[in-house]
SEDOFI-491017 format. One line per 10 residues: number of its first residue (from 1); their letters; for each residue x, z, y of N, C-alpha, C. Coordinates in nm, 4 decimals, decimal comma. Atoms other than C-alpha are relative to their C-alpha. Example, Ala and Ser with C-alpha at 12.3 -4.5 7.8 and 13.67 -1.06 7.14 Angstrom:
# SEDOFI-491017
1 = AS = 0,0890:0,0000:-0,1190:1,2300:0,7800:-0,4500:0,0900:0,0000:0,1200; -0,0820:-0,0060:-0,1190:1,3670:0,7140:-0,1060:-0,0770:0,0730:0,1090
This chain:
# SEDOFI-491017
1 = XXXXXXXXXX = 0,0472:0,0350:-0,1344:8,1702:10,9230:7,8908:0,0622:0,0940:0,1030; -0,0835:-0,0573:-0,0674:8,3935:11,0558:8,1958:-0,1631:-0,0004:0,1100; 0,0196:-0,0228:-0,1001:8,1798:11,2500:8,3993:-0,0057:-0,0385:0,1535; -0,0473:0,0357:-0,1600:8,1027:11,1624:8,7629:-0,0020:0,0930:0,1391; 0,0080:-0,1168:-0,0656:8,2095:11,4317:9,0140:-0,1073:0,0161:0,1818; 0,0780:0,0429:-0,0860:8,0161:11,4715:9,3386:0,0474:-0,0808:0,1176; -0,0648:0,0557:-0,0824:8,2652:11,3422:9,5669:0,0145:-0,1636:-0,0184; -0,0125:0,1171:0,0712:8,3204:11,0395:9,4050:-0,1237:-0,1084:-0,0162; 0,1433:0,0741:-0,0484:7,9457:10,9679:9,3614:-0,0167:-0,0649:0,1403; -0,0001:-0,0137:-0,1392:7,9013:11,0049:9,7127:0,0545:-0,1267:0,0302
11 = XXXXXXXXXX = -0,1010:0,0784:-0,0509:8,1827:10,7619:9,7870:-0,0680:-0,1415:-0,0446; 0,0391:0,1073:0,0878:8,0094:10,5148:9,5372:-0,1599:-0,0262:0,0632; 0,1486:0,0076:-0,0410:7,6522:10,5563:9,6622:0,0386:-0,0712:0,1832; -0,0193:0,0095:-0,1615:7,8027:10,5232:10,0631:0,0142:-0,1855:-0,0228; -0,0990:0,1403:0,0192:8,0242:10,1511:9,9274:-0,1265:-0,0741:-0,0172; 0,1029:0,0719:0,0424:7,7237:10,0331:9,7250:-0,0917:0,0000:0,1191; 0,1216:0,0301:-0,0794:7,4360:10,0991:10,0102:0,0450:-0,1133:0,1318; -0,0712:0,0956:-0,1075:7,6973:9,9195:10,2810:0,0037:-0,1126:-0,0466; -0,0151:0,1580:0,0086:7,7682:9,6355:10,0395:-0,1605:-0,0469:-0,0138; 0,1323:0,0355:-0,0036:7,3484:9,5964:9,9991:-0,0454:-0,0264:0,1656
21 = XXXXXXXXXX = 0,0518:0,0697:-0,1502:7,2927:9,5831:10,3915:0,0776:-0,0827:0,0414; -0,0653:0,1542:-0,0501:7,6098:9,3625:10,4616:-0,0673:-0,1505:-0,0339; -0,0115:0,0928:0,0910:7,5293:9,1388:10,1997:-0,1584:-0,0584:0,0322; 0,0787:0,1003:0,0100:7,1547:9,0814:10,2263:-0,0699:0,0906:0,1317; 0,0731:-0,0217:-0,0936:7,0338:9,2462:10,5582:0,0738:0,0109:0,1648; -0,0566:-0,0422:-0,1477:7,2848:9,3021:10,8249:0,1818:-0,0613:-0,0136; -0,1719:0,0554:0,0145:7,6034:9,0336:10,7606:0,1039:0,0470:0,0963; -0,0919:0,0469:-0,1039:7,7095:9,0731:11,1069:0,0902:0,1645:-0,0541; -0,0597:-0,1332:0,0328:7,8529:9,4627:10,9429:0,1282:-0,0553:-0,0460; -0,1571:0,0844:0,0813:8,1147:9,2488:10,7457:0,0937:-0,0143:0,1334
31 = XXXXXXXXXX = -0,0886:0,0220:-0,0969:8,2819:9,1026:11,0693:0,0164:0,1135:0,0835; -0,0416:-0,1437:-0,0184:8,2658:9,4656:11,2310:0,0729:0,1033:-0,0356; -0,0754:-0,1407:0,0832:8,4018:9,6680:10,9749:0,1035:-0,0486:-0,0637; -0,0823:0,0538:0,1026:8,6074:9,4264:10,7629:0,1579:0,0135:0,1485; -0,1290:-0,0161:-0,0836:8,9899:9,4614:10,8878:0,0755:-0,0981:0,0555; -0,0674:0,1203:-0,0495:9,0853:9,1944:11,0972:0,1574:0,0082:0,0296; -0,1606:0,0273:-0,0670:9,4771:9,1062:11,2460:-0,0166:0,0766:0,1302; 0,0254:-0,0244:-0,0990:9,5376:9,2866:11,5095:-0,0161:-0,0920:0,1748; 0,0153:0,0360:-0,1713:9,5853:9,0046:11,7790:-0,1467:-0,0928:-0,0081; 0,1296:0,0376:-0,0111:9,2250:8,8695:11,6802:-0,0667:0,1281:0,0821
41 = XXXXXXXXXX = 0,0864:-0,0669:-0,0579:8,9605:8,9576:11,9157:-0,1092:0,0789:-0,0952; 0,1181:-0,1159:0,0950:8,7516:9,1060:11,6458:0,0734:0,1287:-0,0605; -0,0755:-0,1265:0,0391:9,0350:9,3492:11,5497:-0,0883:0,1133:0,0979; 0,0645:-0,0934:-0,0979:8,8889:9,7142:11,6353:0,1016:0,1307:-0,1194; -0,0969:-0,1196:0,1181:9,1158:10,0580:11,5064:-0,0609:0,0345:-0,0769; 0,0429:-0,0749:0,0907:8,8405:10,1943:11,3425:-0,0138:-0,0939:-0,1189; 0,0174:0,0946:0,0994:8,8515:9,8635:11,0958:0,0904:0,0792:-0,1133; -0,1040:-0,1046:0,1068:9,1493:10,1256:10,8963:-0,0946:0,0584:-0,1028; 0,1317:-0,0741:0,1059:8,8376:10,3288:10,7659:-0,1193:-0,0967:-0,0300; 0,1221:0,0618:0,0768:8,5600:10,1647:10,7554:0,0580:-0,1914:-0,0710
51 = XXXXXXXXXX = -0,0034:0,0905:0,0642:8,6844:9,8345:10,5980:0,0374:0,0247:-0,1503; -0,1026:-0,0885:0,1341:8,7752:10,0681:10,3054:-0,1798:0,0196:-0,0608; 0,1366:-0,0174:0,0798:8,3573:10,0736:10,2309:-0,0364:-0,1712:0,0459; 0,0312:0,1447:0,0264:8,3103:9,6692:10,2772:0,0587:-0,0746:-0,1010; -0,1008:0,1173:0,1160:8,3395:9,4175:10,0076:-0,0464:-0,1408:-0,0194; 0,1009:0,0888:-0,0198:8,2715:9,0755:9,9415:-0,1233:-0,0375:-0,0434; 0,1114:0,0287:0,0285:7,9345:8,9782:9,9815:-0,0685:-0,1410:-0,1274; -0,0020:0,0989:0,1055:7,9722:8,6909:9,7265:0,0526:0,0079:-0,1550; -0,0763:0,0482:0,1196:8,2179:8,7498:9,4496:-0,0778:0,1855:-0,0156; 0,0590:-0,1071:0,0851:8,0091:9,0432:9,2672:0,0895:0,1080:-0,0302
61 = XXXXXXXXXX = -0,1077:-0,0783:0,0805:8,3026:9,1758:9,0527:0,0759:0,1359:0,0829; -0,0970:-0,0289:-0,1326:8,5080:9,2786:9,3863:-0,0915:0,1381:0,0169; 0,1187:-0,1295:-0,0541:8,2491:9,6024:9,4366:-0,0333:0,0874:-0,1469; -0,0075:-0,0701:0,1462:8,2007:9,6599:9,0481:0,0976:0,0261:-0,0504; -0,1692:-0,0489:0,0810:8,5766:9,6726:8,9385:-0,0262:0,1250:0,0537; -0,0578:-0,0695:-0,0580:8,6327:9,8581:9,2382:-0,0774:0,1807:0,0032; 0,0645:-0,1092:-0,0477:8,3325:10,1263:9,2222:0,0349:0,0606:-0,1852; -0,0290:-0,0461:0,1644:8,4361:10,1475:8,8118:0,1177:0,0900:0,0100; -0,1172:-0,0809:-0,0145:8,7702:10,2444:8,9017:-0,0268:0,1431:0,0892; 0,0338:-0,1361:-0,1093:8,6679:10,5199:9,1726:-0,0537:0,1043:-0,1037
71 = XXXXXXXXXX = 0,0486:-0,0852:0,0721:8,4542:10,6564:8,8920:0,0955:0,0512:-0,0867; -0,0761:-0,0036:0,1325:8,6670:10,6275:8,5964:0,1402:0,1148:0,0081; -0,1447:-0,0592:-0,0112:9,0015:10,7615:8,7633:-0,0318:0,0920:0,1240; -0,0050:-0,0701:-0,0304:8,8959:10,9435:9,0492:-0,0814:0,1289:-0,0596; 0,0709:-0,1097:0,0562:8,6469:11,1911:8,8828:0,1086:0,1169:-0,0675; -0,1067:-0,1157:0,0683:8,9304:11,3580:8,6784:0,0974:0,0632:0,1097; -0,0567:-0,0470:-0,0987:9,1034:11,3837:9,0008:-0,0557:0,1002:0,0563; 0,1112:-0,1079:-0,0654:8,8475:11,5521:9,1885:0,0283:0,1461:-0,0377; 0,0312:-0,1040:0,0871:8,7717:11,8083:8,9002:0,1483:0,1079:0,0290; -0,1060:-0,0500:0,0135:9,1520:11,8999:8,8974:0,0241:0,0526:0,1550
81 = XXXXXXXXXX = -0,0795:-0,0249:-0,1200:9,2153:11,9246:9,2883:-0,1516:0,0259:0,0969; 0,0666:0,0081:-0,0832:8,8774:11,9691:9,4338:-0,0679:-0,0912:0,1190; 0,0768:0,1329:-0,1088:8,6608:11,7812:9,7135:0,0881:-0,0588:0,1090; -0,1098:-0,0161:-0,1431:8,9310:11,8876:10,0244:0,1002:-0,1462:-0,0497; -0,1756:0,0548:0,0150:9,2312:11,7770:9,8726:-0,0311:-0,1529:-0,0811; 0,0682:0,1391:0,0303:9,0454:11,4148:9,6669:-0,0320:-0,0532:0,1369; 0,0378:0,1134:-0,0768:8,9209:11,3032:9,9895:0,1058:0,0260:0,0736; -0,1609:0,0608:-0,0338:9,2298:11,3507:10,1677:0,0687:-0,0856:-0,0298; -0,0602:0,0774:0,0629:9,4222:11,1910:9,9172:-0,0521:-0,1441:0,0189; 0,0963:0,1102:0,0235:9,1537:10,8964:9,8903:0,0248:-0,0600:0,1477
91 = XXXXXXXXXX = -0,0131:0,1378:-0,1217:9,1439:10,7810:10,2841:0,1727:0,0121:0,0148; -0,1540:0,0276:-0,0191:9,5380:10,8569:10,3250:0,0468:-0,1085:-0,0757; -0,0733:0,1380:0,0800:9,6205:10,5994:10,0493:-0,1254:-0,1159:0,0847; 0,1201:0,1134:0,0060:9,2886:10,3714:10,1549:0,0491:-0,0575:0,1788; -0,0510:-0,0196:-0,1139:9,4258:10,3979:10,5397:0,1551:-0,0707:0,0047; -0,1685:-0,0047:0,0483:9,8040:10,3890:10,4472:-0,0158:-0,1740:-0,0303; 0,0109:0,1136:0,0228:9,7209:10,0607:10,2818:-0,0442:-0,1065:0,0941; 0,0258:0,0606:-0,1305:9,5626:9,9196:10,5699:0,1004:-0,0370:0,0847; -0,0800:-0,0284:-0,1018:9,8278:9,9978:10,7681:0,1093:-0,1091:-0,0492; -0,1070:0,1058:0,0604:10,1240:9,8257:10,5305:-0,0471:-0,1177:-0,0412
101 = XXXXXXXXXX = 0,0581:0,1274:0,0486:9,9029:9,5271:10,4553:-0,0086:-0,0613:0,1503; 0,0155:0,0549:-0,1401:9,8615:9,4666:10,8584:0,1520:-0,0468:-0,0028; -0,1075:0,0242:-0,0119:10,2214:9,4988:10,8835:0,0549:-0,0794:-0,0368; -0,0081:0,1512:0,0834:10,3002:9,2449:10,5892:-0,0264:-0,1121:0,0731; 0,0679:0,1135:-0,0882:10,0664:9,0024:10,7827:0,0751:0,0246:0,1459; -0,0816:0,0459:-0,1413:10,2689:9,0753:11,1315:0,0934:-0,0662:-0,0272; -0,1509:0,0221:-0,0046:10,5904:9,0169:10,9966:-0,0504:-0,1618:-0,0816; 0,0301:0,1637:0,0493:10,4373:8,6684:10,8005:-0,0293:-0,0746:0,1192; 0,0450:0,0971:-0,1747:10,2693:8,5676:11,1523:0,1110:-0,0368:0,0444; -0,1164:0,0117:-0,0896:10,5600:8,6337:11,3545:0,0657:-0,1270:-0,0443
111 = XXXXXXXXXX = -0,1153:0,1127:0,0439:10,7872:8,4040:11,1053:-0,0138:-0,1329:0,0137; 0,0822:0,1078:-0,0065:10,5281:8,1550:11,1193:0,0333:-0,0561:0,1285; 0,0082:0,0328:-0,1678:10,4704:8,1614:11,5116:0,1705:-0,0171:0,0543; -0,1239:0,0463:-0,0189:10,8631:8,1659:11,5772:0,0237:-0,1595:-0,0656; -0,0152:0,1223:0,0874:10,9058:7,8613:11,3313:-0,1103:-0,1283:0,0922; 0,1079:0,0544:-0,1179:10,5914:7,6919:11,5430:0,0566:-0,0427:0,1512; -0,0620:-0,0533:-0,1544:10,7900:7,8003:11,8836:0,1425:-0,1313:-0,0118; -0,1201:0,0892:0,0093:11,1041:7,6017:11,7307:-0,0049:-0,1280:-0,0090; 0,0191:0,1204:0,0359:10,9457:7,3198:11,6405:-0,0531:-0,0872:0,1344; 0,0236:0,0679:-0,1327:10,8145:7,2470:12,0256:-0,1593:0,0491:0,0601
121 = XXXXXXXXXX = 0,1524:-0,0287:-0,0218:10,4576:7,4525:12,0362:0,0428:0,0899:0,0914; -0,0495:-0,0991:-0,0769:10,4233:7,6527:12,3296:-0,1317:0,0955:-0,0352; 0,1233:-0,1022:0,0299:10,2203:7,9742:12,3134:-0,1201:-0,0233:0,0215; 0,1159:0,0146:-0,0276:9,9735:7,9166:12,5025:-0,0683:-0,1428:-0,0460; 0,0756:0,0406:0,1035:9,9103:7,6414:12,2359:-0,0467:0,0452:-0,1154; -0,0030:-0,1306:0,1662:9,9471:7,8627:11,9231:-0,1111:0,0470:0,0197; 0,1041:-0,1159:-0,0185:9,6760:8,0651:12,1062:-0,1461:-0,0538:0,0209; 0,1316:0,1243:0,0362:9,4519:7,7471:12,1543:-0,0134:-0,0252:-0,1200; 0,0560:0,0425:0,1649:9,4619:7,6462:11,7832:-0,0396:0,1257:-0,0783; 0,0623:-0,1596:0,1065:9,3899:8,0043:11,6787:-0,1292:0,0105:0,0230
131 = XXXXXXXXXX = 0,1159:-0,0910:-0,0274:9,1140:8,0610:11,8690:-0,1027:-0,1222:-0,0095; 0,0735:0,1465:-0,0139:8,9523:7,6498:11,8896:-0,0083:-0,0463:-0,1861; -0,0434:0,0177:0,1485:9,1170:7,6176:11,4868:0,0017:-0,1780:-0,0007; -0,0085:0,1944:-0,0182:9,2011:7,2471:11,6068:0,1186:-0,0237:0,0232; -0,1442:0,0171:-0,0073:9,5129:7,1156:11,5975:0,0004:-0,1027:0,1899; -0,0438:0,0073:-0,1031:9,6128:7,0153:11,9631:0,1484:-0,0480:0,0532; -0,1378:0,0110:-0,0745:9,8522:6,8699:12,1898:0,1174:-0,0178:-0,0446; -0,1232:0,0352:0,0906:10,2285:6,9045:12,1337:0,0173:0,0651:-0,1544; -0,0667:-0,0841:0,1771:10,1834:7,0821:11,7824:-0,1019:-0,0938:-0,1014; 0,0777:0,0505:0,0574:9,9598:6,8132:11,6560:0,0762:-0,0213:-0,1383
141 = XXXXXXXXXX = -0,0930:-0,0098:0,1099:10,2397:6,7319:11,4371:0,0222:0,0870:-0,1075; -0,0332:-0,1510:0,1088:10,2818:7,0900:11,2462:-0,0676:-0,0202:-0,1220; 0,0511:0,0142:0,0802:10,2735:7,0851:10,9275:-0,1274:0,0381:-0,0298; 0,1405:-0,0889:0,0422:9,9495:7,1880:10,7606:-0,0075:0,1158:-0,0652; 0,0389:-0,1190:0,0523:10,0207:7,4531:10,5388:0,0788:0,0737:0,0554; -0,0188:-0,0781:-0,1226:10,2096:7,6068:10,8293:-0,1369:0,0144:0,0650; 0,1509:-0,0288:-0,0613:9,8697:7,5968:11,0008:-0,0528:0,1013:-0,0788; 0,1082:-0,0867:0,0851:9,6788:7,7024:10,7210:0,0557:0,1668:-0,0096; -0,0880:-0,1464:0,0081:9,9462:7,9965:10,6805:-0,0586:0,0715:0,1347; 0,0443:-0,0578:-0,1870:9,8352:8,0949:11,0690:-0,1116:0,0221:0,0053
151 = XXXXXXXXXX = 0,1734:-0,0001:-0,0185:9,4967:8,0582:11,0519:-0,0157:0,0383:-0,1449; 0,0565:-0,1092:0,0756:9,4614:8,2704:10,7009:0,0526:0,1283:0,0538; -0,0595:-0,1383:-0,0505:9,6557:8,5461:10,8691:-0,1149:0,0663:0,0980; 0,0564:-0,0356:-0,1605:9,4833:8,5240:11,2092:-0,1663:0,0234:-0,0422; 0,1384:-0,0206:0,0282:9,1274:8,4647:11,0723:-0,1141:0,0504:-0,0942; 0,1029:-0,0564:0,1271:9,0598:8,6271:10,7283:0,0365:0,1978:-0,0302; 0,0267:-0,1749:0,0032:8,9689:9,0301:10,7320:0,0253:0,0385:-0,1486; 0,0082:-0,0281:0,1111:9,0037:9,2098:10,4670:-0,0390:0,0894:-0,0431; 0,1372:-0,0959:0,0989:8,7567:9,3956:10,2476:0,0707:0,0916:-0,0785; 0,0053:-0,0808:0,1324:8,7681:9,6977:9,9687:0,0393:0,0879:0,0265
161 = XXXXXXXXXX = -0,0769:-0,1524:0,0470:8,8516:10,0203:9,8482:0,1030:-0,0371:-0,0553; -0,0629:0,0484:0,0704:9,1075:9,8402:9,6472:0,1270:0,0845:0,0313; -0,0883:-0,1139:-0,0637:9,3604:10,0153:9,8593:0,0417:0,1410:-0,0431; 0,0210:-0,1146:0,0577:9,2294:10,3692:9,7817:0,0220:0,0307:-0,1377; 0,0047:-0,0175:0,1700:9,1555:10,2846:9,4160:0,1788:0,0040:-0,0267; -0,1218:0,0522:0,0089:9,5182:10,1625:9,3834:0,0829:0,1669:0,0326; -0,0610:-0,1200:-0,0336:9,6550:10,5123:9,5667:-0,0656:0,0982:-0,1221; 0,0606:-0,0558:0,1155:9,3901:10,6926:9,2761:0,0878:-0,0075:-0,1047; -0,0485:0,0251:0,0883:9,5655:10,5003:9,0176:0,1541:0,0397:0,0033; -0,1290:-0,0632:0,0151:9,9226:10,6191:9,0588:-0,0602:0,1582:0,0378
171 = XXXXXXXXXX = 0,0517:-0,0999:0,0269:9,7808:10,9760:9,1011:-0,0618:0,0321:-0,1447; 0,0670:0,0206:0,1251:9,5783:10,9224:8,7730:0,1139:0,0283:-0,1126; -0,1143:0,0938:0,1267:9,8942:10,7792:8,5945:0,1264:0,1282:0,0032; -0,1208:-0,1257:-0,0363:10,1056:11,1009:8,7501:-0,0421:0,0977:-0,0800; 0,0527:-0,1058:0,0378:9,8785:11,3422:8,6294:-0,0478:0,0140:-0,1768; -0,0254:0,0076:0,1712:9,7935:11,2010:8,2912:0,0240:-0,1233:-0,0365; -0,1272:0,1101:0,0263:10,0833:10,9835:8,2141:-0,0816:-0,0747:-0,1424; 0,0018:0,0286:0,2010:9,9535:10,9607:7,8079:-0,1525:-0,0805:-0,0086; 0,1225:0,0291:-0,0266:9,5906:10,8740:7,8953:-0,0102:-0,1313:-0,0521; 0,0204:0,1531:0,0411:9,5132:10,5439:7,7032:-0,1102:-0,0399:0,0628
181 = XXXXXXXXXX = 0,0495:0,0950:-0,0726:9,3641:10,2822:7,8934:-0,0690:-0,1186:-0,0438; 0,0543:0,1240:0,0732:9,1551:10,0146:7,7285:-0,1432:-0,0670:0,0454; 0,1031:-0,0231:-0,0078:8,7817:9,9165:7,7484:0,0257:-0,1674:0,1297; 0,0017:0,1086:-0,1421:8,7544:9,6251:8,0766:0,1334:-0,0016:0,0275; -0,1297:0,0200:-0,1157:9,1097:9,6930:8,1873:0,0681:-0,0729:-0,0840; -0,0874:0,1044:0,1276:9,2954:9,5670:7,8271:-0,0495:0,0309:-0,1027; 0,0694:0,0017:0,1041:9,1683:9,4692:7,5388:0,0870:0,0638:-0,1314; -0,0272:-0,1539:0,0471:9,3996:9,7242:7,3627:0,0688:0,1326:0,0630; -0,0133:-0,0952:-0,0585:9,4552:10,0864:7,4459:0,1469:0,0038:0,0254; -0,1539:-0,0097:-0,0746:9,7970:10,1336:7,6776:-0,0230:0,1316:0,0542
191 = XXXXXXXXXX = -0,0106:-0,1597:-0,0666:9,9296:10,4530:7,8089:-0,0041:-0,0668:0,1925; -0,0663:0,0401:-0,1999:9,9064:10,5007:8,2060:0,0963:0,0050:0,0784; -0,1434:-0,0440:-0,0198:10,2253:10,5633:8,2044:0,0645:-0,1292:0,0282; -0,0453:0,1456:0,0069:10,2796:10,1956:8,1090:-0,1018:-0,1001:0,1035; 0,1014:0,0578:-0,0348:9,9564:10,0442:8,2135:0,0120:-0,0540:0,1590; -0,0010:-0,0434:-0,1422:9,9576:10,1452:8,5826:0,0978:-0,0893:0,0894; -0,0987:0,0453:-0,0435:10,3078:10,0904:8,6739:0,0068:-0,1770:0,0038; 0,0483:0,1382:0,0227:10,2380:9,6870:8,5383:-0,0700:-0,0380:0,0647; 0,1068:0,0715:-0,0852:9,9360:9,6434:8,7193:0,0714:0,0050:0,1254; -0,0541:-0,0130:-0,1479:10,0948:9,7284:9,0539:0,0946:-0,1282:-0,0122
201 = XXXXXXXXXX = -0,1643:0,1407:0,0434:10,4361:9,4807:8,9323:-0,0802:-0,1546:0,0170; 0,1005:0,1510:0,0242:10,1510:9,2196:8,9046:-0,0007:-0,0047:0,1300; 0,0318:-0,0130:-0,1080:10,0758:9,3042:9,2541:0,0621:-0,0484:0,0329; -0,1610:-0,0097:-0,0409:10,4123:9,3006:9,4148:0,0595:-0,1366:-0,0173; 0,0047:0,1289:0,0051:10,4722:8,9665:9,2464:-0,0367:-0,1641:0,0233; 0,0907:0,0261:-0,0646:10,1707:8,7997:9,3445:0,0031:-0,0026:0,1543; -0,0182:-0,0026:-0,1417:10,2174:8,8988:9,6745:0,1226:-0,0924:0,0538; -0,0644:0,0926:-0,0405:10,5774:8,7656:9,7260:-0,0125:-0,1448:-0,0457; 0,0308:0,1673:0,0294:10,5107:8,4185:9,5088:-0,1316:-0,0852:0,0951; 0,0897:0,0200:-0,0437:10,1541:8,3978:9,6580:-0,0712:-0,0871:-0,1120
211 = XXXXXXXXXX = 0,0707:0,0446:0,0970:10,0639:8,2969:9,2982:-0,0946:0,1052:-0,0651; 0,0901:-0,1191:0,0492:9,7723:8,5487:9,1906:-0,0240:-0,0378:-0,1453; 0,0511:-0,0229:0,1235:9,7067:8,6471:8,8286:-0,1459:0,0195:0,0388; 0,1379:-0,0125:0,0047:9,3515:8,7361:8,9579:-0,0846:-0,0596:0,0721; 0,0846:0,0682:-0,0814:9,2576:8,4752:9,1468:0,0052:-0,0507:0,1742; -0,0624:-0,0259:-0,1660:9,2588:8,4018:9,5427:-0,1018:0,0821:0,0512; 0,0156:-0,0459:-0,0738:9,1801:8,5613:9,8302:0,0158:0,1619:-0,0366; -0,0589:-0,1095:-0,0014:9,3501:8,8927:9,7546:0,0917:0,0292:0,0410; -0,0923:-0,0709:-0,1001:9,5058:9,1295:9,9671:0,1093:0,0793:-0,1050; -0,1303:-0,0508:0,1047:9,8346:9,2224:9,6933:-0,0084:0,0863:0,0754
221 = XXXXXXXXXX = -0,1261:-0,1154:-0,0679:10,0297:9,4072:9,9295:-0,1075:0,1039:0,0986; 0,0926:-0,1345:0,0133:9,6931:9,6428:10,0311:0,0066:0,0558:-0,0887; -0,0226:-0,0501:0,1420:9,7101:9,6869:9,6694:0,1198:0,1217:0,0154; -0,1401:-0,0929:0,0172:10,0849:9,7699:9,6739:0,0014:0,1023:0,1141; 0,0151:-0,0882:-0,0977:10,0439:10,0032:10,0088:-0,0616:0,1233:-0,0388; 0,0902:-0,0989:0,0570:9,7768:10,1924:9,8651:0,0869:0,0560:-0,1109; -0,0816:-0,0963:0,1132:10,0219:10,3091:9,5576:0,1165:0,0150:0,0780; -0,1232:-0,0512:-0,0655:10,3029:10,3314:9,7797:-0,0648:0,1099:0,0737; 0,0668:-0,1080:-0,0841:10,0998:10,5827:9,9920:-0,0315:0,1394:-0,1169; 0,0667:-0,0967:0,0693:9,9465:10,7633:9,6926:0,1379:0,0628:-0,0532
231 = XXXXXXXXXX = -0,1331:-0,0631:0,0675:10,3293:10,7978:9,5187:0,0980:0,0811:0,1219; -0,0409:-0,0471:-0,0324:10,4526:10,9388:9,8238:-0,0814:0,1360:-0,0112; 0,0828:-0,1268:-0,0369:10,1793:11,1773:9,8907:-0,0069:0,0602:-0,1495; -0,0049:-0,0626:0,1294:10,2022:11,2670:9,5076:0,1959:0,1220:-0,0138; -0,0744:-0,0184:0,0711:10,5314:11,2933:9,4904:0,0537:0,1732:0,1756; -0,0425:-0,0856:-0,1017:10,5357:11,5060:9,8444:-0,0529:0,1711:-0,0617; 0,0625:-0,1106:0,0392:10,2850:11,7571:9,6607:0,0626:0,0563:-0,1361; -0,1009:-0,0579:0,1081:10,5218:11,7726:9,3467:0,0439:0,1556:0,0766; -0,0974:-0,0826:-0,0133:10,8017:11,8971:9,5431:-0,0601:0,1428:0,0603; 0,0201:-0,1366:-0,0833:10,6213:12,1692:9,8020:-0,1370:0,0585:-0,1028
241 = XXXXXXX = 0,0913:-0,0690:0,0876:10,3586:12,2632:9,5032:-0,1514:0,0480:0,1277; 0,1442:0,0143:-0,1521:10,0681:12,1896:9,7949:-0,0829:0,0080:-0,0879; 0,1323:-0,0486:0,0453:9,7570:12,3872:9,7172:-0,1414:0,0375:0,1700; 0,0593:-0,0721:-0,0896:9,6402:12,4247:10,0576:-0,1782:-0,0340:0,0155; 0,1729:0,0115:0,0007:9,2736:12,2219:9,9998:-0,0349:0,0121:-0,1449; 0,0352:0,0063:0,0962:9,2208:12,3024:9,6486:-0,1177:0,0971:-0,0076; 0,1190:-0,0069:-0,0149:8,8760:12,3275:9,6670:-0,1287:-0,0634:0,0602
């Protein structure tokens, strides 16, 4: 049984009491905190952090993977690097991911809304069907899963630690490469050496096909952000042997 350090608790007790008032006392927290697009009116900056303790209020799993993993892989972290330097690490990847998962979604909008623009829509229709979600005027025509592509960008937030966990897990996998992995994640034991690196590839794949191994409505490329964040910031503390919060 892997120990659970106090930081980590903490983190798990904060996720869990938020997803219990979103979920059955105070929904309107979801559309507040969850991370909208930035040219939606519900976008707000502080959605970077706090959409990093919302999850969905429906699909169960999405809050239990995610608070399993926090335990499982950050605790050994902790222990090794202290409270400072774990929660650093933890919102920089959980943040970081935010950040390259918005970006993803600009550069998909944009291609979209140009492609829209060519076809004979003028903005200030684009900006009526976003905000009405009715097809209109001269773009009545547009395809649909051009639409739908526009209106999942523009109108669906996005939830989890998944981000963080994800920046954990290449930290985890750095620190103990040999660590067999089995139990919920694969039904036989893999090194994290192997393990890790795969799950992310799943990501990454997923993301560009837009075919998910785990299902829909997942944010991949938060996923992939969050280990791109954690492997820099790992690999930054290799080279300069950074001890400055160890404690």
């Amino acid at each position: 049984m892997i120990k659970i350090t106090d930081t980590v608790k903490h983190l798990i007790i904060i996720n869990v009491l938020l997803w219990v008032a979103a979920t059955f006392a105070f929904p309107s927290l979801q559309e507040l905190f969850a991370l909208h697009f930035p040219a939606n009116p519900k976008f707000g900056i502080w959605q970077f952090v706090t959409s990093m303790f919302m999850h969905s209020p429906t699909l169960y799993v999405h809050i239990i993977f995610n608070m399993l993993g926090i335990w499982m892989f950050g605790s050994p972290l902790e222990q090794i690097w202290g409270r400072n330097k774990f929660l650093f690490f933890y919102f920089s990847a959980g943040i970081g991911a935010g950040l390259i998962y918005t970006a993803v979604n600009y550069f998909q909008f944009q291609s979209i809304y140009s492609g829209l623009v060519d076809m004979g829509a003028s903005p200030s229709d684009i900006q009526e069907l976003l905000l009405t979600k009715h097809k209109i005027g001269g773009i009545a025509a547009i395809p649909d899963e051009q639409l739908r592509g526009l209106y999942q960008i523009f109108h669906t937030p996005a939830v989890g630690a998944s981000g963080a966990l994800y920046g954990v897990l290449v930290a985890f996998g750095m620190k103990f490469p040999n660590a067999k992995l089995a139990l919920i994640f694969f039904p036989v034991p893999v090194a994290a050496k192997y393990f890790i690196p795969g799950l992310i590839a799943i990501d990454v794949i997923s993301g560009l096909t837009g075919r998910s191994l785990f299902g829909d409505g997942i944010a991949h490329f938060a996923h992939v952000g969050g280990a791109i964040v954690g492997l820099l910031i790992m690999l930054y503390w290799r080279k300069h042997n950074f001890k400055r919060w160890d404690y």
